[in-house]
Backbone as CSV, one residue per row, in Angstrom:
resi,resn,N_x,N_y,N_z,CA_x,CA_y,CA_z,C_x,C_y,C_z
1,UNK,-3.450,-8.013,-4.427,-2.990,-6.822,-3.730,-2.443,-5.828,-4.752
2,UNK,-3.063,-4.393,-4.215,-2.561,-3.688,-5.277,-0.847,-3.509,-5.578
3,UNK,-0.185,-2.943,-6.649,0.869,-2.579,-6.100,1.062,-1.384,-5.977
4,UNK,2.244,-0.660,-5.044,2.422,0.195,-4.593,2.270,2.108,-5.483
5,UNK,2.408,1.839,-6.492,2.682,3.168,-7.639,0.359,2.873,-8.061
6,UNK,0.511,1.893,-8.234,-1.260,1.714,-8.139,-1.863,2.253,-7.323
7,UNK,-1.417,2.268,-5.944,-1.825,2.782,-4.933,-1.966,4.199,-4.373
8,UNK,-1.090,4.934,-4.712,-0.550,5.840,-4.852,-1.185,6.807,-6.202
9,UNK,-1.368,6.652,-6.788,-2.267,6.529,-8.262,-3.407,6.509,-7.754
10,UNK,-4.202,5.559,-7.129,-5.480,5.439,-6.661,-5.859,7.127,-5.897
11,UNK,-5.013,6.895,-5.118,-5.105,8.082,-3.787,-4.892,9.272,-4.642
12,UNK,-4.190,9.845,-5.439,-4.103,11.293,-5.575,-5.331,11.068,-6.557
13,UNK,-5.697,10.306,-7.370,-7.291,10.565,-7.904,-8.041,10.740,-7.363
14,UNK,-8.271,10.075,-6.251,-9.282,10.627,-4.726,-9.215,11.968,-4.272
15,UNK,-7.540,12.083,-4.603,-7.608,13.889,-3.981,-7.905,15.109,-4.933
16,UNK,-7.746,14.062,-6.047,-8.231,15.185,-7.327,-9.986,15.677,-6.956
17,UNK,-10.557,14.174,-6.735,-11.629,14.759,-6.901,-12.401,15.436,-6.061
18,UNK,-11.793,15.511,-5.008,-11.858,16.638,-3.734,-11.838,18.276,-4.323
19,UNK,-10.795,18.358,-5.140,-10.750,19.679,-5.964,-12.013,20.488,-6.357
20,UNK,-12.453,21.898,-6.277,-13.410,22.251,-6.747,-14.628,21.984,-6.656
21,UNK,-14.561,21.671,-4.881,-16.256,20.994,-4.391,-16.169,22.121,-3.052
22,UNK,-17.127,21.809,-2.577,-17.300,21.953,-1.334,-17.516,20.916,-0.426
23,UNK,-16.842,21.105,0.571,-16.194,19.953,1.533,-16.473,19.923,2.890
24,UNK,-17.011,19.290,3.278,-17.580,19.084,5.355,-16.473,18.307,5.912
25,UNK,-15.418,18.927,5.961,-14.299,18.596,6.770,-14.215,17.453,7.285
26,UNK,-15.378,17.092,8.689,-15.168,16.647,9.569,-16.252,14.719,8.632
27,UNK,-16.693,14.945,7.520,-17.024,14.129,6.860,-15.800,13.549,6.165
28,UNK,-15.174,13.980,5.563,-13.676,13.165,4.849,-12.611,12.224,5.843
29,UNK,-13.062,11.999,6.932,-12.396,11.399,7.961,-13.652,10.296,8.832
30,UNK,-13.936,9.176,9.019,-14.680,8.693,9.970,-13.982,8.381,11.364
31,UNK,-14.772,8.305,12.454,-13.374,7.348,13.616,-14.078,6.182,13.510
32,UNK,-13.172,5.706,14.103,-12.503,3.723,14.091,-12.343,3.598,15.021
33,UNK,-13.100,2.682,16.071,-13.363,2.297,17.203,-11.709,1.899,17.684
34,UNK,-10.963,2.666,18.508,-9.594,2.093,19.001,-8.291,2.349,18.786
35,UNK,-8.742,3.060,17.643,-7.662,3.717,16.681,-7.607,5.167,16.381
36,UNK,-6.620,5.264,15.446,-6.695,6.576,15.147,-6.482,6.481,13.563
37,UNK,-7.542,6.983,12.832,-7.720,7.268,11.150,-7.377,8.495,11.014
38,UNK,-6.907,8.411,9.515,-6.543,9.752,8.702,-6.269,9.084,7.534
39,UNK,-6.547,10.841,6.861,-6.755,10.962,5.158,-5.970,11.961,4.490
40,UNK,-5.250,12.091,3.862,-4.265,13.158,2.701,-5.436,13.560,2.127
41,UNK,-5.464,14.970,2.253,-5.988,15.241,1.205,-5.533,16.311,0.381
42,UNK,-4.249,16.999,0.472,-3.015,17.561,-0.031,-1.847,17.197,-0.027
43,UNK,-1.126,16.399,-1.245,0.143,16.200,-0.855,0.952,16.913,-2.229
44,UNK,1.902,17.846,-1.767,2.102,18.233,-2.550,4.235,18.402,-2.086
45,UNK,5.016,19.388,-2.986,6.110,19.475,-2.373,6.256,20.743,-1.450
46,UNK,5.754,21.378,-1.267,5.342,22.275,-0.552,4.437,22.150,0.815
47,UNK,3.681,21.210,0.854,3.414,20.799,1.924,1.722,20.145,1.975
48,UNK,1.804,19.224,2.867,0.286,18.459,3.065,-0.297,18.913,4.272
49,UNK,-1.845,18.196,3.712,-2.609,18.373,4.558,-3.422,17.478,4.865
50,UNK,-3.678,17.023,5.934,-3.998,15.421,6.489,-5.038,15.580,7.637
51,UNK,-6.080,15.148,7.299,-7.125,15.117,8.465,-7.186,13.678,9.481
52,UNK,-7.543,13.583,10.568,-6.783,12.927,11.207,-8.642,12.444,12.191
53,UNK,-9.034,11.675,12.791,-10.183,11.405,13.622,-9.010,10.194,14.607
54,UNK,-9.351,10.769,15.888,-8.990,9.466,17.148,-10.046,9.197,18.065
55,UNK,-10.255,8.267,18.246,-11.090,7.714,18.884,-10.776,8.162,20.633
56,UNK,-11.672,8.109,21.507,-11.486,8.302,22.651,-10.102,7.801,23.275
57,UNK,-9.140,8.251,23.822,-8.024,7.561,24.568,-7.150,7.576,23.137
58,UNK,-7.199,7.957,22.213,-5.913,7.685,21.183,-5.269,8.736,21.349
59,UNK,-4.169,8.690,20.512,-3.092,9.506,20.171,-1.764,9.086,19.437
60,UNK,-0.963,10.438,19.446,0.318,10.034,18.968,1.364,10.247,19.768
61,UNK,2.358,9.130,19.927,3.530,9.736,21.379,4.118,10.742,20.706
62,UNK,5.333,11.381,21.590,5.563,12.427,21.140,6.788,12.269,19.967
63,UNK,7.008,13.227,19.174,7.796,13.020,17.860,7.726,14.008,17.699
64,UNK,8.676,14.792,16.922,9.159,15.749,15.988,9.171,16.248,14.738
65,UNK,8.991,17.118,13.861,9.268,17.233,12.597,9.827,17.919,11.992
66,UNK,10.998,17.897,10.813,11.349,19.159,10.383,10.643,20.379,10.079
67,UNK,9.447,20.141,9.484,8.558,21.376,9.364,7.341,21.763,10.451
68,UNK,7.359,23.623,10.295,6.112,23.556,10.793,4.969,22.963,10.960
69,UNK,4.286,22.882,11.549,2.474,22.340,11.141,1.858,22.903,12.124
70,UNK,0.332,23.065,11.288,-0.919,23.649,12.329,-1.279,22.868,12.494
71,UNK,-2.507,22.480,13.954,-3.449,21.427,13.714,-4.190,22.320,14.151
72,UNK,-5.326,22.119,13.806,-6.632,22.195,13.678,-7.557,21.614,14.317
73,UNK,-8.355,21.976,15.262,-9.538,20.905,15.898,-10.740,21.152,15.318
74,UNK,-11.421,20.129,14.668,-12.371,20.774,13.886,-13.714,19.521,14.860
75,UNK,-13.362,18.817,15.792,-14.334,18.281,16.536,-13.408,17.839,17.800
76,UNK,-14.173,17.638,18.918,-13.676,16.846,20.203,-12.808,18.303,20.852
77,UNK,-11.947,17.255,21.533,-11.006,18.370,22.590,-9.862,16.867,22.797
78,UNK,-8.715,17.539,23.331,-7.542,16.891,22.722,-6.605,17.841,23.760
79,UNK,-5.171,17.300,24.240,-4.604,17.667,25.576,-3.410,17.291,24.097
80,UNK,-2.349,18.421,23.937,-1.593,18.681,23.048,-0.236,19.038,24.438
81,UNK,1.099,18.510,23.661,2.281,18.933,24.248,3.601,19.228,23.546
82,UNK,4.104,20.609,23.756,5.053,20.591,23.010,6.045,20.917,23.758
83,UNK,7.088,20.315,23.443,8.310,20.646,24.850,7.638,20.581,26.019
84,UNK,7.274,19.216,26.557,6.718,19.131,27.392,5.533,20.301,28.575
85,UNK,5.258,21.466,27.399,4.103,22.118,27.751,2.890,21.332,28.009
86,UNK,1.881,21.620,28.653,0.621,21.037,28.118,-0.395,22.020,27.818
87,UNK,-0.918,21.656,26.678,-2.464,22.577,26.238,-3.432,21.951,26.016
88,UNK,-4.635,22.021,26.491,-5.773,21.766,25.676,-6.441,22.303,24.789
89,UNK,-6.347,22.066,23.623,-7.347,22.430,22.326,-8.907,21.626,22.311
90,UNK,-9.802,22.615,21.139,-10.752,22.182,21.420,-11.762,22.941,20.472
91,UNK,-12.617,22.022,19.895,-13.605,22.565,18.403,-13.177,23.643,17.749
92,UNK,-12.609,24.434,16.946,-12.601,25.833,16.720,-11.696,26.607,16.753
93,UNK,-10.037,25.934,17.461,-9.136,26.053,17.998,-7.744,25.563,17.276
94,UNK,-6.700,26.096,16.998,-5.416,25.448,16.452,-4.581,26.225,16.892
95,UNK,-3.638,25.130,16.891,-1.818,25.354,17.694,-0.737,25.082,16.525
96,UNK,0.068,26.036,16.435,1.305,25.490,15.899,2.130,24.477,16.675
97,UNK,2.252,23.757,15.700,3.753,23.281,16.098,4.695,23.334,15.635
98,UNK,5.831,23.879,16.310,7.310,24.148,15.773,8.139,23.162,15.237
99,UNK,8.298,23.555,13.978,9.770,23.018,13.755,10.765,22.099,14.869
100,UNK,10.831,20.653,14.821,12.736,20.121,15.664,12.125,20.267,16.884
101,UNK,10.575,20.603,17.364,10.554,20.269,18.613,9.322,19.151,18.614
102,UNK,9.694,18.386,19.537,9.251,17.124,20.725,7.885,17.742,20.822
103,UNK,6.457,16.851,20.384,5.219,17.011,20.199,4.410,16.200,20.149
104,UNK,3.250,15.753,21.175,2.494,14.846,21.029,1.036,14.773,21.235
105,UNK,0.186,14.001,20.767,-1.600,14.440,20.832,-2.229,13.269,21.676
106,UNK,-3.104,13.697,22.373,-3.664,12.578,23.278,-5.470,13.023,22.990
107,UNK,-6.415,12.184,22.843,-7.680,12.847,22.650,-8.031,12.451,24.244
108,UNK,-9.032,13.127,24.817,-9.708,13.498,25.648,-11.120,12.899,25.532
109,UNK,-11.247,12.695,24.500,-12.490,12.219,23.875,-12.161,11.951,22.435
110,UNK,-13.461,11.544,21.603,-13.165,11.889,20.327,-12.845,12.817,19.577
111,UNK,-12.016,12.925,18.648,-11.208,14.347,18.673,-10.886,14.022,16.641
112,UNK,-11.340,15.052,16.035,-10.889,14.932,14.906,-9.932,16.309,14.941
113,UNK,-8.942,16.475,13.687,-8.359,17.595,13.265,-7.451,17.513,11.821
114,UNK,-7.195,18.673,11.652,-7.012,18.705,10.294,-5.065,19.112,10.780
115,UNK,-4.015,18.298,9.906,-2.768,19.045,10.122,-2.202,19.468,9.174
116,UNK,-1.534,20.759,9.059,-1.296,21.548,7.484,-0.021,21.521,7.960
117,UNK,0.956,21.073,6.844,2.393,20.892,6.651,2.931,22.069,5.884
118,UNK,3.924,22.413,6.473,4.003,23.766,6.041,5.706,23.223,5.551
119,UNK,6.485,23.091,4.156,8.052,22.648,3.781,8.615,24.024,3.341
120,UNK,9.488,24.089,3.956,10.498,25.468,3.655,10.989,24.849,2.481
């Protein structure tokens, strides 16, 4: 098993070599029958960016974060809530989410998206 600083090491070389290509988004992420996958592919102190694929019926309950973030739907359609709003997003489409508020993703189907971390 690797250890942890190896690992870590491994991964930002992966994201290096993402650098200075051209990139099919919705290719840097596969779905996983049941689950929900995702990939860093910016981590920086300023803020990441993490592409995310859920399989039909996945999601995340709801949670909070200190920072902004966009998400991004770059496939599927996806029933989004913030402060117990509800929205549906969908291919082509992105929502902020605020800062310290209560937020959660449910796919509708298969649903990939990209989330950009935005650190004050």
């Amino acid at each position: 098993m690797a250890e942890p600083r190896e690992e870590q090491a491994g991964a930002e070389t992966k994201r290096k070599e993402l650098a200075g290509k051209v990139l099919a988004t919705n290719d840097l992420v596969q779905y996983q029958e049941g689950t929900v996958a995702s990939r860093m592919i910016v981590f920086k102190k300023t803020g990441t960016i993490t592409l995310f694929a859920f399989d039909a019926g996945e999601g995340l309950s709801e949670h909070s974060a200190p920072f902004d973030a966009i998400l991004t739907v770059t496939d599927g359609v996806a029933d989004i809530t913030i402060a117990g709003t509800p929205f549906t997003v969908k291919a082509g489409e992105m929502i902020i989410l605020p800062a310290n508020i209560p937020h959660g993703v449910q796919a509708k189907q298969q649903f990939k998206m990209t989330l950009t971390m935005i650190r004050e």
